[in-house]
Every structure is written in structure tokens, then in C-alpha cells.
C-alpha positions as CSV (number, residue, x, y, z in Angstrom):
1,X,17.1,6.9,6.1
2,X,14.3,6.0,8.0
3,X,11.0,4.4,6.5
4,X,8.0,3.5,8.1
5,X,6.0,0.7,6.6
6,X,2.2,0.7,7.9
7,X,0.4,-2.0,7.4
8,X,-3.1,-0.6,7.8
9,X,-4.6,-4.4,9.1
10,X,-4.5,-5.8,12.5
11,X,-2.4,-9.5,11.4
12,X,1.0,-9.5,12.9
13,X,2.1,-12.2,10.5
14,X,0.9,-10.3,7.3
15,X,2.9,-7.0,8.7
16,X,5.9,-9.6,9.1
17,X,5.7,-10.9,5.9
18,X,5.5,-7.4,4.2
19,X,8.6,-6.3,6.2
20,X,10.7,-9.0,5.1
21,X,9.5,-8.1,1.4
22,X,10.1,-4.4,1.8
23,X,13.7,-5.0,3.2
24,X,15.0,-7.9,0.1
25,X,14.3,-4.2,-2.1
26,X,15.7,-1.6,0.5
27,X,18.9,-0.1,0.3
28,X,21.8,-0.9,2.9
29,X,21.2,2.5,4.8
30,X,17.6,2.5,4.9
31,X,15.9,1.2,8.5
32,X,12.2,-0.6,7.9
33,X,10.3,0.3,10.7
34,X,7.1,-1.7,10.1
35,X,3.9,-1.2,12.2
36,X,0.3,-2.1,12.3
37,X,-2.4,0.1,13.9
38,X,-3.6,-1.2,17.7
39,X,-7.1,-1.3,16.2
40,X,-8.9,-2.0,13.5
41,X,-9.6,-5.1,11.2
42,X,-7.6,-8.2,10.7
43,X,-7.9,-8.1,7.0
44,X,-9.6,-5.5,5.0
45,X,-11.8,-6.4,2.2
46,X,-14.7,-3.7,2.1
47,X,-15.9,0.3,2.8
48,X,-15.9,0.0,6.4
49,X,-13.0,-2.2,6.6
50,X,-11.5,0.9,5.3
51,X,-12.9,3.1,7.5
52,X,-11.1,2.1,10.3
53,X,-8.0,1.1,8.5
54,X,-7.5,4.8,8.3
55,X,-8.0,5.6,11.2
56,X,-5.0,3.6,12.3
57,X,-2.6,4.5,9.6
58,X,-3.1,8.1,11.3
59,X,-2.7,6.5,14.8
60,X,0.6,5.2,13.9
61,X,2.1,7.7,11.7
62,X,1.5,10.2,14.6
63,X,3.1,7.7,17.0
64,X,5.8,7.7,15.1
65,X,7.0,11.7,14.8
66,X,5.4,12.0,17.9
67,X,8.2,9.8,20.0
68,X,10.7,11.7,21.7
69,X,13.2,8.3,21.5
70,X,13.1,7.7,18.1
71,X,13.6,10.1,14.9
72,X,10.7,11.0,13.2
73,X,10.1,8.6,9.7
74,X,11.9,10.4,6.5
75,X,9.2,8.2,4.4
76,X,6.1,6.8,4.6
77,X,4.4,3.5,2.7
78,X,1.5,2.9,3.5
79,X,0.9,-1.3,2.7
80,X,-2.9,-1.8,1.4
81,X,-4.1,-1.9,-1.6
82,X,-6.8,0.5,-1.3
83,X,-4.5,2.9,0.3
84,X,-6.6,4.1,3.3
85,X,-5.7,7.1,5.0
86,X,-3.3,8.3,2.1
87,X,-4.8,11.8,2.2
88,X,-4.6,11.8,5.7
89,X,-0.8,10.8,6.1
90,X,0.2,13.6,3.5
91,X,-1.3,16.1,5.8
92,X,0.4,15.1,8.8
93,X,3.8,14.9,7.7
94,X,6.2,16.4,5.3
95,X,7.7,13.2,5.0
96,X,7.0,11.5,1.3
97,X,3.5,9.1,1.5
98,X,3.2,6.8,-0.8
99,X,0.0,4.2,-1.3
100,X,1.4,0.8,-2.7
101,X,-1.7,1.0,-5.8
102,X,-0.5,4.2,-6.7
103,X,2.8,3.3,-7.0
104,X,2.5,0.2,-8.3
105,X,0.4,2.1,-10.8
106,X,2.8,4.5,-12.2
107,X,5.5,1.4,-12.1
108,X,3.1,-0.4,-14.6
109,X,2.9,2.4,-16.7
110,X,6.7,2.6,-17.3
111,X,6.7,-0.8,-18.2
112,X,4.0,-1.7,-20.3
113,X,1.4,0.6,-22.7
114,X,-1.1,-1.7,-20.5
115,X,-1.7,-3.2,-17.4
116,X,-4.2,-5.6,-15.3
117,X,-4.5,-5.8,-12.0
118,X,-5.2,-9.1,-9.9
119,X,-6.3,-8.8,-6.5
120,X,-8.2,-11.0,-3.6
121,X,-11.6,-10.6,-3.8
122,X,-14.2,-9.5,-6.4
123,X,-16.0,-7.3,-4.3
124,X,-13.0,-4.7,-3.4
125,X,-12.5,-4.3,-7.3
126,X,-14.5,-1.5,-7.7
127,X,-12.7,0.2,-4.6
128,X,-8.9,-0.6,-7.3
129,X,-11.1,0.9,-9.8
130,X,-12.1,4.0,-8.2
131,X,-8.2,4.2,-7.4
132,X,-7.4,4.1,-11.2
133,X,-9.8,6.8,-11.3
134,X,-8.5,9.0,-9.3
135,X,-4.7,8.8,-10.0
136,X,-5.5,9.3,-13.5
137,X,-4.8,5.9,-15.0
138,X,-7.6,5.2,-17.4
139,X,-6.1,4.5,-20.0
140,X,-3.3,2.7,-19.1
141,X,-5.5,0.3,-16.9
142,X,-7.6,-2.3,-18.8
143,X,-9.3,-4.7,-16.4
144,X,-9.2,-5.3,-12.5
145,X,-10.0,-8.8,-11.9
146,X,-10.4,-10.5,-8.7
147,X,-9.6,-14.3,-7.3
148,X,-12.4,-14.3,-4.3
149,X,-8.9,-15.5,-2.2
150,X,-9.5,-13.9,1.1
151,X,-6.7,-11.8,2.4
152,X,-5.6,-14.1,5.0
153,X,-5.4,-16.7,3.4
154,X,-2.3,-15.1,1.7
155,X,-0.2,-15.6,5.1
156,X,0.2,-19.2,4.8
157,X,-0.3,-19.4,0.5
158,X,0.1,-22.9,-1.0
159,X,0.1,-24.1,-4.1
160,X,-3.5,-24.0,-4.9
161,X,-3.4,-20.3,-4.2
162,X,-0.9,-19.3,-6.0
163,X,-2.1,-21.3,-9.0
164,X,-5.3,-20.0,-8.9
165,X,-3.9,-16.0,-9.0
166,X,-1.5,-17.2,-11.7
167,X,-4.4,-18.5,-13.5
168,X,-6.4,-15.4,-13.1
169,X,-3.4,-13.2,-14.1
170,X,-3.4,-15.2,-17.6
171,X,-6.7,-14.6,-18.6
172,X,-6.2,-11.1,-17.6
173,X,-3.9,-10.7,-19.6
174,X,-5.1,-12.1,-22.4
175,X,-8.3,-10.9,-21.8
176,X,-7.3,-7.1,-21.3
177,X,-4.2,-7.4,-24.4
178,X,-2.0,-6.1,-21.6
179,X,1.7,-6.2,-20.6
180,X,1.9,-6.2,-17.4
181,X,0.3,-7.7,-13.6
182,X,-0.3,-5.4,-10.6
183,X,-0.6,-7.5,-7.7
184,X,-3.7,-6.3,-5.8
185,X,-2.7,-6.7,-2.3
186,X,0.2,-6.6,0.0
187,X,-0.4,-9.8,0.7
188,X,0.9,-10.9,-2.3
189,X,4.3,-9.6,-1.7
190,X,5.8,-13.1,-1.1
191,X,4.6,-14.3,-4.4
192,X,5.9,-11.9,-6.8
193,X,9.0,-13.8,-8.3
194,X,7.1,-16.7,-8.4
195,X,4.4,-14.7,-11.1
196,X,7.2,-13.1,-12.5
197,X,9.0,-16.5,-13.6
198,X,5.7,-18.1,-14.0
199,X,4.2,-15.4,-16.4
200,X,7.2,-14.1,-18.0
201,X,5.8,-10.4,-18.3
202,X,6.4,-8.0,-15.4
203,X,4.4,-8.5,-12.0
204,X,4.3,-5.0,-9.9
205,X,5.0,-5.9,-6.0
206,X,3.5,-2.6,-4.8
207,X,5.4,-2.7,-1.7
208,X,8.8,-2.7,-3.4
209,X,8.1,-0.5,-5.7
210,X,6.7,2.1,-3.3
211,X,9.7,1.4,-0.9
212,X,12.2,1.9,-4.0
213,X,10.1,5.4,-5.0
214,X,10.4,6.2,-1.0
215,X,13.7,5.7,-1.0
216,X,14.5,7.9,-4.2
217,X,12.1,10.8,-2.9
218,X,13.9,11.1,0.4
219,X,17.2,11.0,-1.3
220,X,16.4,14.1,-3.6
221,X,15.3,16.0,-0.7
222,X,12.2,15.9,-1.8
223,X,8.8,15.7,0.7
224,X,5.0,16.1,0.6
225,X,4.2,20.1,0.1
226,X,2.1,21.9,3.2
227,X,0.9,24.3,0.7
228,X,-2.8,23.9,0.2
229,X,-4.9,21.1,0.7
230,X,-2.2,19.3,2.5
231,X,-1.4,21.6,5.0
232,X,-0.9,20.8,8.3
233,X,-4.2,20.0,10.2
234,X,-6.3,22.8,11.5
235,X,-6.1,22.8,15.6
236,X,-9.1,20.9,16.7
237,X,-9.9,19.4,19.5
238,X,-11.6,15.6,18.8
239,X,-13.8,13.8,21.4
240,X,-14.5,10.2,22.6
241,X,-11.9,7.5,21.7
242,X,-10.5,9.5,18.9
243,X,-9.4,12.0,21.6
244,X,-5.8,11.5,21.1
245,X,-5.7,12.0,17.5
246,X,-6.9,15.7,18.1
247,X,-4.6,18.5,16.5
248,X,-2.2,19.5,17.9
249,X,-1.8,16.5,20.6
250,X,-2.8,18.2,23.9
């Protein structure tokens, strides 16, 4: 099978360095394709970050079944933690979609009765938050905590880094009486195992877990339903620089 890995930031090294972390967890037979929009931020830590983070996860998905060389993807993750353009993405494909918190959310829950989530800084908290809203995990989440690490930083993590997310991991945990660590960026895909040994609970990589649930949806047969809300795209015609992204592609 074929999966295409979006990282929703502009950094070449960070879309590297989640490819290598999605294909240590991929089957044999599954081809990463990973891919970063040709816009857009270099990190994304904030609303309008996001904005335009969307905005590329749509470029490239539709870049992707849109290439007359290449098969079109047979699943989707999409590598952020806020998992921008999720909605979007469903719509345009019937390929499975899956947003690395969501999955890593539902992985938690399987694992633990609770869970924490660490991630990079304070200020996108409320945006994992929200997330746990929405995906319905109230009660399983008990505390999003952040480590004011800035997302690039992450590319080239030392010691100090890592020490200072495993440090804010154990007070979470403590803290919240939970079981279990979400890891609250991509980013952090490299540093899994480390946490893992370090903490001695389970740490959610929610890049490999969203692979491995990819991978499993695919296999069953299983894609994203074009009944209702997620429906193909009403033809419209779009205007200025998002010209191309117009439906269907003229």
C-alpha cells in the first residue's frame, strides 16, 4: 500500500526525520511517501500558523491523486499535532485521514484509564485542548502541559531537551495521576524510546501510531465515507493564488 505522510510545516529536515520514524513502524509492503506543502510556515506554533498549514495539507494531498505518474495515496497521515486541514483531507479523498493527536489519542486510551499530553510550547495548549474536546476525550485526558521548546529546536534535540520534556512528562504524570504520555508534536518522533525507557509507562509517538491505524484501515477495505458532511467538494471556482485548489481542478 501506498501512504502519504504530510508534514503540514515548510522544514525539510523535520519532514525527514518524521519519515524515517513512520517507516521503523511500517509494514514491509507499505511505501512512505512523505511531503511538505510549497508554502506555508517553517514551524507551526499558533492560529495563523495553522491557517496556512491547511492550506498546504490540501495542496499536497491534491498533488498527490491528482498525478497521472504515480497511484493515488490508499492512506493519508497527516504529521502535526494540531491536525490542520484534517476536515479538509477527508473531503477530498476516500482514502483513510488520520491527524496524529487523534490517533495518538485513542492509542492512549487503550492503554491507560488516563493520559497527559506534553507538547512544545505553552501557548498551542489550548489549541491540544480544544482537540480533546472535540474528539471526545474528556475524560480520559487529564492535563496538557507544555515545555516552551520551540518546534525546531526538535530537529537537532540534545540532551537538555530531552531532559527538560522528560522532566515535564513526570510531573505530568504525577500531577494528572495518569498512565500514560502523548507526545505533543511530530517533532518528537525521534525521542519516543528514549521517554519510553526513561519513564517506564507508555509514550504515544503519534506518528506511528497513526501510520500503524493507516495501515490497518487500508487493509480492511475500509475508507473515509462521501456520505454527508464529507462529501466530495461542491464545484467551485477559487480566485487569486488559491486558484488551483478550485474544485474540480480546471
Amino acid at each position: 500500500m501506498k501512504l502519504l505522510l504530510i508534514n503540514p510545516n515548510t522544514s525539510s529536515p523535520m519532514t525527514h526525520a518524521i519519515a524515517q520514524g513512520a517507516k521503523a513502524v511500517a509494514a514491509p509492503t507499505t511505501e512512505i511517501v512523505a511531503v511538505q506543502p510549497s508554502f506555508g510556515p517553517l514551524s507551526i506554533e499558533g492560529h495563523y500558523d495553522e491557517a496556512f498549514a491547511a492550506a498546504g495539507v490540501a495542496e499536497q494531498l491534491r498533488l498527490a491523486q491528482e498525478s497521472g505518474a504515480n497511484p493515488a495515496p490508499d492512506a493519508v497521515v497527516i504529521a502535526c499535532f494540531g491536525d490542520p486541514g484534517l476536515e479538509a483531507a477527508r473531503e477530498i479523498t476516500r482514502a483513510p485521514v488520520l491527524g496524529i493527536a487523534e490517533a495518538g489519542f485513542h492509542a492512549a486510551s487503550m492503554l491507560a484509564t488516563g493520559f497527559s499530553v506534553v507538547t512544545t510550547m505553552t501557548r498551542t495548549c489550548i489549541i491540544a485542548e480544544r482537540l480533546v474536546q472535540r474528539y471526545g476525550f474528556e475524560h480520559q485526558c487529564r492535563g496538557v502541559h507544555g515545555t516552551d521548546i520551540a518546534v525546531l529546536d526538535l530537529e537537532d534535540a540534545g540532551s537538555t531537551v530531552i531532559d527538560q520534556i522528560e522532566q515535564t512528562a513526570r510531573e505530568a504524570l504525577s500531577r494528572d495521576r495518569s498512565g500514560a504520555i502523548v507526545l505533543g508534536c511530530a517533532g518528537m518522533t525521534t525521542l519516543c524510546q528514549t521517554l519510553t525507557e526513561r519513564l517506564g509507562v507508555p509514550v504515544i509517538d503519534g506518528v506511528a501510531v497513526a501510520v500503524k491505524f493507516a495501515e490497518a484501515l487500508a487493509a480492511l477495505g475500509l475508507g473515509t465515507s462521501k456520505h454527508g458532511d464529507y462529501a466530495t467538494p461542491l464545484p467551485k471556482v477559487y480566485t487569486g493564488w488559491a486558484s488551483p485548489f478550485g474544485w474540480p481542478k480546471r
